[in-house]
C-alpha positions as CSV (number, residue, x, y, z in Angstrom):
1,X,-178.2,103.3,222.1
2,X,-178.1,101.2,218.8
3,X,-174.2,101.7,219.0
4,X,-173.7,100.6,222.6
5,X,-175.8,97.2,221.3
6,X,-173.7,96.4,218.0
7,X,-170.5,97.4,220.3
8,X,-171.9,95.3,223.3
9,X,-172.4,92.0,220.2
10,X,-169.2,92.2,218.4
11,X,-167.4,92.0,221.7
12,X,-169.1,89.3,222.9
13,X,-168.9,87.5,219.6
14,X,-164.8,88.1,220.0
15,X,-164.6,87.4,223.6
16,X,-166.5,83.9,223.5
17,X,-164.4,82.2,221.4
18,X,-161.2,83.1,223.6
19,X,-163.2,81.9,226.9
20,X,-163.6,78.8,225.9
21,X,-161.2,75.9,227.2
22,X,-161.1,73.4,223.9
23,X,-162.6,74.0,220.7
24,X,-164.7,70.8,220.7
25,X,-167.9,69.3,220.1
26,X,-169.1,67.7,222.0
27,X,-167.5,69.2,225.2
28,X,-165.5,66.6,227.1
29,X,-165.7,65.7,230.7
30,X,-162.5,67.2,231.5
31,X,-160.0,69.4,230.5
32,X,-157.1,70.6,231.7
33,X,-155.1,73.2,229.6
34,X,-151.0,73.0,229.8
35,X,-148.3,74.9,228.5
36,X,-147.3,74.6,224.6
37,X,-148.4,73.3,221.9
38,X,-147.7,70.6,219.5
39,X,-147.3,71.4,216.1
40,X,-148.3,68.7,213.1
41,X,-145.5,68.7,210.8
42,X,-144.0,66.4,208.1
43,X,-141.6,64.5,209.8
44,X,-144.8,63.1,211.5
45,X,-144.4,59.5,213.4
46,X,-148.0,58.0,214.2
47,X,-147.5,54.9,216.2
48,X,-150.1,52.3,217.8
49,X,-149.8,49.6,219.9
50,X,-150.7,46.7,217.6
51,X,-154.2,45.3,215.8
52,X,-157.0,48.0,215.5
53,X,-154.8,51.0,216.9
54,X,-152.1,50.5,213.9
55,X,-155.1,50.5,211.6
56,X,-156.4,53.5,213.1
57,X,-153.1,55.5,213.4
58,X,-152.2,54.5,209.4
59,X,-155.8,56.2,208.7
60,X,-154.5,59.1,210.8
61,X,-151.5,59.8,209.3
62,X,-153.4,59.9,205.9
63,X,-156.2,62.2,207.1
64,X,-153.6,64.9,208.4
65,X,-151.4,64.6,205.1
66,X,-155.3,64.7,203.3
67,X,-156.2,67.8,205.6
68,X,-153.1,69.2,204.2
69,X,-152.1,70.6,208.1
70,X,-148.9,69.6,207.8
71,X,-145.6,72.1,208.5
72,X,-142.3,72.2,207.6
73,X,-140.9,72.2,211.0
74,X,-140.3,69.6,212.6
75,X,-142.6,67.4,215.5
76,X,-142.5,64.3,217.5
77,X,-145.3,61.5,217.6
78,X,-148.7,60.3,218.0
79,X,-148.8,57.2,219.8
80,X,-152.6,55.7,219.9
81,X,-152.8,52.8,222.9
82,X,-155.2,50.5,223.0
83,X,-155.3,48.5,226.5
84,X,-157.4,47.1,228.9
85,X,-155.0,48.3,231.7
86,X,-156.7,51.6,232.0
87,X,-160.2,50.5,233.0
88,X,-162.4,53.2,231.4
89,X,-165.7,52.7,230.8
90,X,-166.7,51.7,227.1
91,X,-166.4,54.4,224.5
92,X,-163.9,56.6,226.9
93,X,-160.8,58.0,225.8
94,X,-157.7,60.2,227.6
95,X,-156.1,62.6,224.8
96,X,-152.5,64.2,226.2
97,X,-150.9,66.9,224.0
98,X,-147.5,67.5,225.0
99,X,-145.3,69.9,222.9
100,X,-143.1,66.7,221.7
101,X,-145.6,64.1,221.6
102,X,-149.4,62.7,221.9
103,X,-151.1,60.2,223.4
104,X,-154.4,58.7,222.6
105,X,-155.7,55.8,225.4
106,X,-158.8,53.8,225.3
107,X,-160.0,50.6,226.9
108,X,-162.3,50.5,224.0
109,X,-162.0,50.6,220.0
110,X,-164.9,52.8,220.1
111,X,-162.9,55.2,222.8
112,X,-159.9,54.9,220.8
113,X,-161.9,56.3,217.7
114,X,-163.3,59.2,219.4
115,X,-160.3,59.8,220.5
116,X,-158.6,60.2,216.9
117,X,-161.7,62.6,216.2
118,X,-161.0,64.6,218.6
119,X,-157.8,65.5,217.8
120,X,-158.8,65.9,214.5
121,X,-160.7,68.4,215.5
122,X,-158.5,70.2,217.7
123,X,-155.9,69.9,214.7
124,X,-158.1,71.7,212.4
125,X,-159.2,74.1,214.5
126,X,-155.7,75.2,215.1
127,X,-154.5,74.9,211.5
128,X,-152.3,72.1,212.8
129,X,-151.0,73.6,216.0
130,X,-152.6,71.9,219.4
131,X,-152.7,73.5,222.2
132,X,-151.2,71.1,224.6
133,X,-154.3,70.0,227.5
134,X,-154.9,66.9,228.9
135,X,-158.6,65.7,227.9
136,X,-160.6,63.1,229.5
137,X,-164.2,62.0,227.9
138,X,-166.9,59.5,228.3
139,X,-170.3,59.4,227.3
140,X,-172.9,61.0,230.2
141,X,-175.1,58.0,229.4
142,X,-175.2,54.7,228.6
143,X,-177.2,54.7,225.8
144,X,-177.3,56.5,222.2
145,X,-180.7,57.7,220.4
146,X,-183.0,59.7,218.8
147,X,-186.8,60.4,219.3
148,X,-188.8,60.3,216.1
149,X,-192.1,62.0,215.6
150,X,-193.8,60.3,213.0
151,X,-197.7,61.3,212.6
152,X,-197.0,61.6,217.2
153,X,-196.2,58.2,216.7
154,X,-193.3,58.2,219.1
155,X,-190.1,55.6,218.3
């Protein structure tokens, strides 16, 4: 009996971590899982589309050479767009992973941030291969917060 138990843990253990769509925290809205992957390599171009975004995609290109994830093959680009032509709501982001090329959209700089940490973490999850998925996230409320208990004083 004790072995069917420890037989019946490892394999769920192994088998989780397979089931699940994105290695993310927290888990987005939606996902949708494609073909490929991209690969982070050294011939890296990170691109944004002017003001915060190029500030953001300069701190992203050092973070990945930081991180050390970087190939020697060769990869396409990370283009990070910063537009009010999307309408999300504030603090929501679109990531697309293609196998030549990313894309990080946001109405928002908040979005647009969120958006660079997810991929981030995707990136070091995968050792610098991402799987290429089409994510779409927003906050489920409007609001961020915590409760304290102080002497059940409630803040």
């Amino acid at each position: 009996m004790r072995k069917l138990i420890y037989l019946s843990t490892l394999l769920l253990l192994f088998v989780l971590p397979l089931m699940a769509q994105q290695p993310l925290f927290p888990t987005p809205a939606k996902v949708q899982n494609a073909k490929g992957s991209f690969i982070v390599g050294k011939n890296l171009q990170v691109q944004g589309n002017g003001g915060y975004a190029d500030k953001l995609a300069a701190g992203l290109q050092a973070e990945l050479k930081e991180a050390g994830m970087q190939s020697s093959l060769a990869s396409g680009t990370i283009r990070l767009e910063l537009t009010d032509d999307c309408k999300m709501v504030d603090e929501a982001y679109t990531l697309v992973v293609e196998s030549n090329s990313i894309l990080l959209q946001a109405s928002s700089e908040a979005g647009l941030f969120y958006a660079k940490e997810a991929l981030l973490q995707l990136s070091r999850f995968g050792k610098g291969n991402v799987r290429a998925c089409k994510i779409q996230d927003q906050p489920r409320y409007g609001w961020r917060g915590f409760m304290l208990d102080e002497s059940r004083h409630f803040f």
